[in-house]
C-alpha positions, 0 to 999 in steps of 0.5 A: 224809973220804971220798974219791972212791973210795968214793963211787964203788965204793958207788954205782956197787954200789948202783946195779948191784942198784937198775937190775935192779928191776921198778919203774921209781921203783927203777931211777931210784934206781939211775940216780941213785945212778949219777950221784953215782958216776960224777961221783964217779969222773970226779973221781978221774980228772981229780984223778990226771991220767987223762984217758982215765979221765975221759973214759970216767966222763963219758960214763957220767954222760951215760948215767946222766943218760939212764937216769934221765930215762926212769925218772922219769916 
């Protein structure tokens, strides 16, 4: 099984390279595969008791969610 590590580590990398595109339908992608990574990671927070940790990823996830609202038009 794939744990939340590598889910986040691929995402939060694949979205880094999509956000810097020209088009905003790519960007979008980047800010999605950014929600799936960040959740990824506010898991993996909340399952080793790092509270701060999940605090931080969920606020990323807001910000995420943000980014991808105003790229999907």
């Amino acid at each position: 099984m794939i744990s939340f590590e590598v889910v986040g580590l691929v995402c939060a990398l694949l979205g880094a390279v999509l956000v810097t595109a020209r088009s905003s339908r790519v960007r979008a992608a980047g800010f999605a595969s950014w929600v799936v990574g960040n959740t990824a990671w506010a898991l993996y927070a909340a399952s080793a008791g790092a509270v701060l940790l999940q605090v931080q990823f969920v606020a990323f996830l807001f910000l995420a969610m943000l980014g991808l609202l105003n790229n999907v038009k």
